[in-house]
Phi, psi and omega in degrees: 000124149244166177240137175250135185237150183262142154204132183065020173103008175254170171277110226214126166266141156211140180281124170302059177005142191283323173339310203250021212261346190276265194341306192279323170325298186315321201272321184296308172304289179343288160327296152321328199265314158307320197278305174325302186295322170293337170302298224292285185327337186259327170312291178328274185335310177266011169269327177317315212278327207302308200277279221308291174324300187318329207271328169281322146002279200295329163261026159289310167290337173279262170023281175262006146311271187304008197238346189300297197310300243263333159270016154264348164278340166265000000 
């Protein structure tokens, strides 16, 4: 098996012993499976901003609603 890595901006082949080859399989799967979740998390994370924006919107909108009655009513 080989793997390839960028380091310092090149491309690096290097070969896997057969010894390890379970191992580095484990490590790959791992890897991969951190890179899924962190994607997933940085989605969640902007719909949190998204609701967050909106929720400040609507009270802005309470706001100069509610700041409207009170000097057109007195």
């Amino acid at each position: 098996m080989v793997v390839s890595a960028s380091e310092g901006g090149k491309t690096r082949l290097q070969v896997i012993p057969h010894g390890f080859l379970v191992e580095v399989r484990a490590k790959v799967r791992r890897y991969q499976e951190l890179r899924r979740v962190r994607a997933r998390l940085g989605e969640i994370y902007r719909q949190m901003l998204r609701v967050m924006d909106e929720m400040e919107g609507m009270r802005r909108e309470e706001m100069s609603v509610s700041g409207k009655k009170r000097s057109g009513g007195g």
